[in-house]
C-alpha positions as CSV (number, residue, x, y, z in Angstrom):
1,X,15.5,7.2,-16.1
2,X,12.5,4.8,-15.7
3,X,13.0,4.6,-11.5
4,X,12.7,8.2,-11.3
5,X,9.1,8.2,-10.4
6,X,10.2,5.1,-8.3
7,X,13.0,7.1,-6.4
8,X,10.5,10.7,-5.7
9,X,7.8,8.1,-4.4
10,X,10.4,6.5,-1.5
11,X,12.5,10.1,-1.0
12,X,8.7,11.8,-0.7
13,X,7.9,8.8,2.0
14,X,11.1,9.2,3.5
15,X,11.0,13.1,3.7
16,X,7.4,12.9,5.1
17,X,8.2,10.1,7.7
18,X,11.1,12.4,9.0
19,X,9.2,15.3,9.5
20,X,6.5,13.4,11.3
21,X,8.8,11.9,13.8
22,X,10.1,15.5,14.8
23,X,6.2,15.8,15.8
24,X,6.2,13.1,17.4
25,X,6.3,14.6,21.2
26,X,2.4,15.8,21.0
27,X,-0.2,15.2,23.7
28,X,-1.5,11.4,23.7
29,X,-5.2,12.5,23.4
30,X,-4.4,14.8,20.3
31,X,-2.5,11.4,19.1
32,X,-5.6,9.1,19.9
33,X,-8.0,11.5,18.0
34,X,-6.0,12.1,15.0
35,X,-5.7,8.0,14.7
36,X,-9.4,7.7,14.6
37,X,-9.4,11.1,12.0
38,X,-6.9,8.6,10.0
39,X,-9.0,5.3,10.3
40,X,-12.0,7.3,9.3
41,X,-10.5,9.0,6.3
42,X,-8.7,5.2,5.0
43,X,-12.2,3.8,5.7
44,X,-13.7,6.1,3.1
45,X,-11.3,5.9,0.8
46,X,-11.2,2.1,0.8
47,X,-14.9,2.2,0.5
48,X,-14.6,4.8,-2.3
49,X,-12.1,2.1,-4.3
50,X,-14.3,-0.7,-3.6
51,X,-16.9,0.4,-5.7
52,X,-15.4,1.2,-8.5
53,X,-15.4,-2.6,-9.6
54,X,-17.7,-3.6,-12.4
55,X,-17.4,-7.7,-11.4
56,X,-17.8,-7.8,-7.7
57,X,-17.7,-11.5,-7.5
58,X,-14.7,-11.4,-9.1
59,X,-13.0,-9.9,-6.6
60,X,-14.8,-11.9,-3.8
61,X,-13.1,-15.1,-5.5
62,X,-9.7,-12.9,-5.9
63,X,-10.1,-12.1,-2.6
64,X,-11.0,-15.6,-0.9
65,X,-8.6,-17.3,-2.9
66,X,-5.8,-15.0,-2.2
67,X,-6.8,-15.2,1.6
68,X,-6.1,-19.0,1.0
69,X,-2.7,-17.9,-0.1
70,X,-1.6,-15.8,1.7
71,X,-2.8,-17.8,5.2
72,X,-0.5,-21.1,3.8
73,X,2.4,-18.4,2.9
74,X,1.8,-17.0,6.5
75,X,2.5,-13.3,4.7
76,X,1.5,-11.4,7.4
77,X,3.3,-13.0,10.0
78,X,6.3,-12.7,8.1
79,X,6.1,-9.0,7.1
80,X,5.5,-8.3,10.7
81,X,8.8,-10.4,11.7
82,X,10.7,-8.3,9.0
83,X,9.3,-5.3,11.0
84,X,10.1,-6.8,14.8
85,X,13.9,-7.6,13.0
86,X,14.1,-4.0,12.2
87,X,12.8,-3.0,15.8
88,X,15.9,-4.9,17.2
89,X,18.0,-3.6,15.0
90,X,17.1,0.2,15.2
91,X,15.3,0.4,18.6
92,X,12.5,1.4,19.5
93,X,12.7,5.0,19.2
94,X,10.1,7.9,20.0
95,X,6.2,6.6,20.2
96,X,4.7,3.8,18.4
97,X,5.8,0.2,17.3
98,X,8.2,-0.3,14.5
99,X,6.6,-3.1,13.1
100,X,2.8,-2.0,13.5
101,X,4.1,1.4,11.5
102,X,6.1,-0.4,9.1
103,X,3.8,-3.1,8.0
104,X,0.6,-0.8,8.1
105,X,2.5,2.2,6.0
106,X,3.5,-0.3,3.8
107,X,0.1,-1.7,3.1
108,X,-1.2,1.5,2.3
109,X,1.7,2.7,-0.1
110,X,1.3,-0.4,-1.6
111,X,-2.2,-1.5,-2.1
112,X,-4.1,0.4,-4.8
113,X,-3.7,1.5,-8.3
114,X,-2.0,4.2,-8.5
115,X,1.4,2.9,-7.8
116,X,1.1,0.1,-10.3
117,X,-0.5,3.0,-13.5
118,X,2.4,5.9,-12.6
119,X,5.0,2.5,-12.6
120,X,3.5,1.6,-15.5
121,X,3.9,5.3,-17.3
122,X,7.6,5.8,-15.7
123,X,8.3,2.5,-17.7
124,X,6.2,2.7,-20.6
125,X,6.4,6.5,-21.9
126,X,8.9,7.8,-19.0
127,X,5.9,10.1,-17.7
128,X,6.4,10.1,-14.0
129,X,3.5,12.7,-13.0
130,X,1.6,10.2,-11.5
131,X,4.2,8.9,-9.4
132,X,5.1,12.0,-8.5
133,X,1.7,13.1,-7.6
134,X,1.3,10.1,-5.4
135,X,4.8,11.0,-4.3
136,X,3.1,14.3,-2.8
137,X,0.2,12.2,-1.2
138,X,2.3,9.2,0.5
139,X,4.5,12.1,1.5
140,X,1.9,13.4,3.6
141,X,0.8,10.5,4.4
142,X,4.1,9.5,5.9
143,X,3.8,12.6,8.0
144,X,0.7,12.0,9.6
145,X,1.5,8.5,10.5
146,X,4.5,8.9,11.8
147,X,2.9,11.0,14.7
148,X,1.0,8.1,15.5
149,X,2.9,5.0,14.4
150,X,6.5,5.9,15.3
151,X,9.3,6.0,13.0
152,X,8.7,2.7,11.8
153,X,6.6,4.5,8.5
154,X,10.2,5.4,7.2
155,X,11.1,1.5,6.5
156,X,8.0,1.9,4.0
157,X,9.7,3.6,1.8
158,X,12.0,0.8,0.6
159,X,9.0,-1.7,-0.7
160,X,7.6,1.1,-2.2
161,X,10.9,1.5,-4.0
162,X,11.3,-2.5,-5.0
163,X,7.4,-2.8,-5.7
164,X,7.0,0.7,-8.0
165,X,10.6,-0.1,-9.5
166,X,10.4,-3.7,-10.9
167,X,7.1,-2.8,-12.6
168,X,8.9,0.5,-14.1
169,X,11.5,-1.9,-15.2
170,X,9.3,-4.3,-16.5
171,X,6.6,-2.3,-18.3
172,X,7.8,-2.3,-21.8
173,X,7.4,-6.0,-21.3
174,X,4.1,-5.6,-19.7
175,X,3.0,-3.6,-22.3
176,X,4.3,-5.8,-25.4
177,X,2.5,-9.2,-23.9
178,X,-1.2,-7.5,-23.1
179,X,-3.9,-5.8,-24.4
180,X,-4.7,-2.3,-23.5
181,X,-8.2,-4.0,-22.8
182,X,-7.3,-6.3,-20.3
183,X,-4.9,-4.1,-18.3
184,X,-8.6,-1.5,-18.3
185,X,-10.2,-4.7,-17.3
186,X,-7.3,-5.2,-14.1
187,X,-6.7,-1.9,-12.9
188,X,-10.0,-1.9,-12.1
189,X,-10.9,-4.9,-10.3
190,X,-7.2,-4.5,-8.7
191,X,-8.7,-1.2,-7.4
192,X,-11.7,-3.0,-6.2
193,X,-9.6,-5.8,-4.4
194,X,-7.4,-2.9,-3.3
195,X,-10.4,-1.1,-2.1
196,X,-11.7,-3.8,0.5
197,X,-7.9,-4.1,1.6
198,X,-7.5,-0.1,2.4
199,X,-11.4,-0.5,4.4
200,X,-9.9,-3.0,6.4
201,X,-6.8,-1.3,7.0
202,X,-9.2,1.6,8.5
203,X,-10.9,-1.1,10.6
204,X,-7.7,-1.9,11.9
205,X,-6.4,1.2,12.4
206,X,-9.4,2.4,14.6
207,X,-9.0,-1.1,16.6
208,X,-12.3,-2.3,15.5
209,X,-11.0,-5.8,14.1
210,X,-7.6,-7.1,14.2
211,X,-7.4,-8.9,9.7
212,X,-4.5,-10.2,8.4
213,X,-4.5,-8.1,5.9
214,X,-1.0,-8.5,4.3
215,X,-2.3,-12.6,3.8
216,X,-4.7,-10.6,1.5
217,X,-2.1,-9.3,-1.3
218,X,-2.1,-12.7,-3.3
219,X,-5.5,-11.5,-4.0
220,X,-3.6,-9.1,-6.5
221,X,-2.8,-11.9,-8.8
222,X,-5.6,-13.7,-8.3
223,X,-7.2,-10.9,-10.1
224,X,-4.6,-10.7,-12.7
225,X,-5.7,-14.5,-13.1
226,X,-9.4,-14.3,-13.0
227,X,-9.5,-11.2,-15.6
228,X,-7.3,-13.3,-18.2
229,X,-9.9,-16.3,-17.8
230,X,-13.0,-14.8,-17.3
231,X,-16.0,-14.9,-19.9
């Protein structure tokens, strides 16, 4: 099935969220120190993906026009009132805001390229092992958050499910309309883009700067967009 990759990725998330929350109850200074260990380590790893990109003005452009964007769209402020609905709805149960764990957990599920290659393969050649190894990393992930976020890291698990899935869906059709080339060419400015969006993420989470960062994701197409047109 091409959503089975898709399915593992929001069950792992799920899974790992679940176990975190039974954690939960753990001294707040041990809480306060592994959220810095967390910003630290998605600081590095953002830094990591940003420099993987071969046309760094490129994604400056992706990355100021998708701002643009995603300011006029008000994207952030709507992701985070999709996370204060679910906070009504569910209650604010254990530590940690719903919203601030479902919007940030959803950022970094989303962002990168991983998820959008393993979607790609489930679709394509029904290979799921990289889905399923990041199934194993966001599952972990999950966990860890959840200590420090709350229970709100579970919601995650459903956009990673609609984002991973349409693209599994899709990918034959993907595949049919470009160029192995130009998808080399966008994974890795995507990664870039994706990059500066996890280091900021890390910023956030050790309360160093407060970015929009979801008004950042049109940047994803704008890459798309510059890549197609670029010299």
């Amino acid at each position: 099935m091409f959503i089975t990759g898709s399915l593992v990725n929001g069950i792992a998330i799920g899974a790992g969220a679940l176990l975190g929350a039974s954690l939960a109850r753990i001294p707040e200074g041990i809480k306060g120190t592994v959220m810095h260990a967390i910003g630290l380590a998605v600081v590095v790893l953002g830094l990591q993906m940003g420099l993987k990109g071969e046309n760094f003005l490129l994604v400056i452009l992706s990355l100021t026009a998708g701002a643009v964007v995603g300011e006029l769209l008000k994207i952030d402020e709507r992701l985070n009132d999709l996370g204060n609905w679910l906070e009504q709805k569910v209650g604010s149960k254990g530590s940690g805001s719903i919203s601030q764990g479902f919007v940030t957990a959803t950022l970094i599920f989303v962002i990168g390229a991983m998820g959008v290659i393993g979607a790609l393969d489930s679709g394509i050649r029904g290979n799921h092992e990289v889905l399923f190894t990041k199934s194993l990393i966001d599952g972990i992930t999950a966990l860890i958050l959840t200590t420090t976020l709350g229970i709100g890291v579970l919601f995650s698990a459903v956009p990673v499910l609609l984002y991973e899935g349409l693209i599994a869906l899709f990918a034959t059709q993907i595949d049919r309309f470009v160029s192995p080339e130009w998808m080399d060419a966008f994974i890795l400015e995507m990664t870039a883009a994706g990059g500066v969006m996890i280091f900021a993420i890390g910023l956030n989470l050790l309360q160093i700067t407060n970015i929009r960062i979801a008004n950042l994701l049109p940047a994803i197409a704008f890459v798309a967009l510059f890549v197609t047109i670029w010299p």
